[in-house]
PADREN-98632 format. One line per 10 residues: number of its first residue (from 1); their letters; for each residue x, y, z of N, C-alpha, C. Coordinates in pm, whole numbers, plus 32768, in hexadecimal, padded with zeros to 4 digits. Atoms other than C-alpha are relative to their C-alpha. Layout:
NUM	A	X,Y,Z,X,Y,Z,X,Y,Z | ...
# end
This chain:
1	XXXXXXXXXX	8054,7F8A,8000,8000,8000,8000,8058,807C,8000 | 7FBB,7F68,7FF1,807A,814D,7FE0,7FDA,8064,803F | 7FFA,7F5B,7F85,8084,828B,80E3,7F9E,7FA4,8053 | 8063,8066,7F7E,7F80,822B,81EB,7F60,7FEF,7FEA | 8073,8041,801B,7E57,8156,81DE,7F82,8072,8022 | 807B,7FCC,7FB4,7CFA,8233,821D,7FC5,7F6C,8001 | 804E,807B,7F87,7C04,8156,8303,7F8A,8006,7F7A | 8075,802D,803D,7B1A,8106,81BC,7F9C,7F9F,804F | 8067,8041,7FCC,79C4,807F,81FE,7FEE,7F87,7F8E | 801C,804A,8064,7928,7F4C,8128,7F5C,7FD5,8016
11	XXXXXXXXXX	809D,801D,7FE9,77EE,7F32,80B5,7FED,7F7E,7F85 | 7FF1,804F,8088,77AB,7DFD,7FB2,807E,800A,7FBF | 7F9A,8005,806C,7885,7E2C,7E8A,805A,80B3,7FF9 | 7FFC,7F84,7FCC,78C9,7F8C,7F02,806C,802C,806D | 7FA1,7FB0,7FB7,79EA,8042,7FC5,7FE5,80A6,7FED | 7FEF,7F67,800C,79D6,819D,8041,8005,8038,808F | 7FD6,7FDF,7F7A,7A13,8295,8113,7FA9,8079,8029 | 8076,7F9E,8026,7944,8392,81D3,804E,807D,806E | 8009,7FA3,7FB4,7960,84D3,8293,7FA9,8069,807F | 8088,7FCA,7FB4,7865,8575,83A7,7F6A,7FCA,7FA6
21	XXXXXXXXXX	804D,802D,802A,779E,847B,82DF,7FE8,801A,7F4C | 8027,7FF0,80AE,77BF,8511,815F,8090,7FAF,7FDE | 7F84,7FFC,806E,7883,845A,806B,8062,803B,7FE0 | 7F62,7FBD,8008,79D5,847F,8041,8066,7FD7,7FAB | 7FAC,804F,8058,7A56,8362,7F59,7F9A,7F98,7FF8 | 8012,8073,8011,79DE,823D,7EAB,8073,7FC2,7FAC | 7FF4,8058,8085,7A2F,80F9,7DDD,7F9E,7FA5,7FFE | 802D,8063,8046,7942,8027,7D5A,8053,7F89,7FA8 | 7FC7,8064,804C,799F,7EB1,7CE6,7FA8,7FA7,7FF7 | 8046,804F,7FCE,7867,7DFA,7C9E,8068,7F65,7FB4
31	XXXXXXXXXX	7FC3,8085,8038,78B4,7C6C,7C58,7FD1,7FD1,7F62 | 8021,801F,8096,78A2,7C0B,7AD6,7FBB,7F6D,7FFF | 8005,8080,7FF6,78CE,7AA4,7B27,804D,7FBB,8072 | 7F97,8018,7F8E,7998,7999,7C11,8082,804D,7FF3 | 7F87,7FDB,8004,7ACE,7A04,7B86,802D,808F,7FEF | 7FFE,7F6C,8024,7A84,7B8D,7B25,7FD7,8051,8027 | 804D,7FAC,7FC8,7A53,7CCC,7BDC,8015,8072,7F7B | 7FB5,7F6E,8056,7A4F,7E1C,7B2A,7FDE,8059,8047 | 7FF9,7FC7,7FAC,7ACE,7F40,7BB8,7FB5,8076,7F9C | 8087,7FD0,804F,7978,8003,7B1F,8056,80A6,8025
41	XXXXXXXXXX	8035,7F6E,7FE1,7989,8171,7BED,8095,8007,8071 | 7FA2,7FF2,7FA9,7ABF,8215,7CBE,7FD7,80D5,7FF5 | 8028,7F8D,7FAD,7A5A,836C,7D5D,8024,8054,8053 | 7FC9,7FDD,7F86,7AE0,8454,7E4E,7FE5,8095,7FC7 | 803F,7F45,7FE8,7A62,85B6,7EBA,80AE,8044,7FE4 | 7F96,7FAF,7FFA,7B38,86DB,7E7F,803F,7FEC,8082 | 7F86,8004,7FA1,7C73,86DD,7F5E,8062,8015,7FEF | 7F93,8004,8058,7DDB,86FF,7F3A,8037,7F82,8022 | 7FEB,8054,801C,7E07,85AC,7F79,7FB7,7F83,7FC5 | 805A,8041,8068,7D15,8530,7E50,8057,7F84,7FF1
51	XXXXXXXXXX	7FC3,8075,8062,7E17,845A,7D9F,801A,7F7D,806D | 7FCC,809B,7F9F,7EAC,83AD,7EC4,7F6E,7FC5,8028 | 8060,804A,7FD8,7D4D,835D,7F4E,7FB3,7FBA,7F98 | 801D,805E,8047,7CD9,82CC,7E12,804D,7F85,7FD9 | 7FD7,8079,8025,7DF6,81FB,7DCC,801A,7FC0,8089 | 8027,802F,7F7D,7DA9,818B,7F57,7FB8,7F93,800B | 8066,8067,803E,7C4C,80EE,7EDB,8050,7FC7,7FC1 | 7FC1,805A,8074,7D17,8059,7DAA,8022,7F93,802F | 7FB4,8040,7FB1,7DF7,7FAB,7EAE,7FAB,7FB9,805D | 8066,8054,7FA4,7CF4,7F4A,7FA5,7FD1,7F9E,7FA7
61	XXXXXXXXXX	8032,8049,8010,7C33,7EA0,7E8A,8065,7F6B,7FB1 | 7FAD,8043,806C,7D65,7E19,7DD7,8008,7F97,80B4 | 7FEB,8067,7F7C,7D9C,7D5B,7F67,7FA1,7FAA,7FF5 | 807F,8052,8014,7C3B,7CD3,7F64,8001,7FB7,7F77 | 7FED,805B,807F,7C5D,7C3E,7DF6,8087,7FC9,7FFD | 7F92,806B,7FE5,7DB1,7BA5,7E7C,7FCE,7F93,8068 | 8047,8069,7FF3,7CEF,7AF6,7F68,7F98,7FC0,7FEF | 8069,8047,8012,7BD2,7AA9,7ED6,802C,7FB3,7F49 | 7FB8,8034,80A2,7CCE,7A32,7D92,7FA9,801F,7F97 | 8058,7FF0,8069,7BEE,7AF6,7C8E,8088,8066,7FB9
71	XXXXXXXXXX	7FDD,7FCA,8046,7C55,7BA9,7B81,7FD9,80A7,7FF5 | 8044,7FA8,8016,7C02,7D12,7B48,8010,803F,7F7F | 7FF5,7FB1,808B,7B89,7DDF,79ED,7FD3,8065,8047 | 7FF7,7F8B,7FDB,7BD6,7F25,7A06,7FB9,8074,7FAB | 8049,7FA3,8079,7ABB,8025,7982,7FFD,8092,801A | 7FDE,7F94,7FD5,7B02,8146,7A4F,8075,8041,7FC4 | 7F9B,7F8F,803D,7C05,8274,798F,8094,7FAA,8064 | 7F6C,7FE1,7F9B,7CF8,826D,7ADB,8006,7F56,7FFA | 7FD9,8073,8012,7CF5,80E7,7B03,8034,7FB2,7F86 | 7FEF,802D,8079,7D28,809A,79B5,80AE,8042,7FF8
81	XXXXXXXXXX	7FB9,7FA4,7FFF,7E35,81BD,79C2,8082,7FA6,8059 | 7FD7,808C,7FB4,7ED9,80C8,7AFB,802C,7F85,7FB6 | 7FED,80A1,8046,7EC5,7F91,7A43,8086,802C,7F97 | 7F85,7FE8,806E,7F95,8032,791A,807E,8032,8020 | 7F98,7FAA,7FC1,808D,80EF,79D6,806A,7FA0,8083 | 7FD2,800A,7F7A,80CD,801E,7B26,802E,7F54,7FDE | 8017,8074,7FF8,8170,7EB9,7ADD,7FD8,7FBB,808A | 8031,805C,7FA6,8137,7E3D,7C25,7F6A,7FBE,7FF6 | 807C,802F,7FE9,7FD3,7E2A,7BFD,7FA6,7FBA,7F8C | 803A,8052,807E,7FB5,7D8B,7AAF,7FD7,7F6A,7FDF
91	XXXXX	801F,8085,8001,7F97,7C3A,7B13,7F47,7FE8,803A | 809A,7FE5,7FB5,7E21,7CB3,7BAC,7FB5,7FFD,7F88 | 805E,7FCC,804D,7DBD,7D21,7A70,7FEE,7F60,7FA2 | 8067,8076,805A,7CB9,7C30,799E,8039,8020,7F62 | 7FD0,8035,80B1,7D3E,7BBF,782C,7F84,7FCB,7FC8
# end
């Protein structure tokens, strides 16, 4: 993971984060199939630490699809953006 974890919540297929109760970040990953999530929606309110807290979610869900051994397709700009850029995390991504 990189810089420090925020305390995400989980709802279903859903990670996010909240503030005095408003939204503050998401990711959405619903399940395709056994073997496929896709990382659909990645979100985060203005801040100046947008980037890091989205690629936060990225990382949280990329953990959960290491143990739940799925694959993920990436339909979100910034995840997709990840996948092409970051080898570590290319073995996540769905062929």
């Amino acid at each position: 993971m990189k810089g420090t974890l925020m305390d995400f919540q989980r709802e279903g297929q859903r990670l996010f984060l909240t503030d005095q109760d408003q939204l503050q970040a998401e990711i959405t990953f619903p399940v395709v199939n056994d073997q496929t999530w896709l990382m659909e929606h990645i979100w985060v309110s203005d801040r100046p630490n947008k980037r890091l807290v989205a690629r936060q979610l990225f990382d949280a869900v990329i953990e959960l699809a290491d143990v739940a051994h799925v694959d993920l397709l990436p339909l979100d700009p910034f995840a997709r953006h990840i996948f092409a850029t970051d080898p570590a995390v290319k073995k996540y991504q769905h062929h």
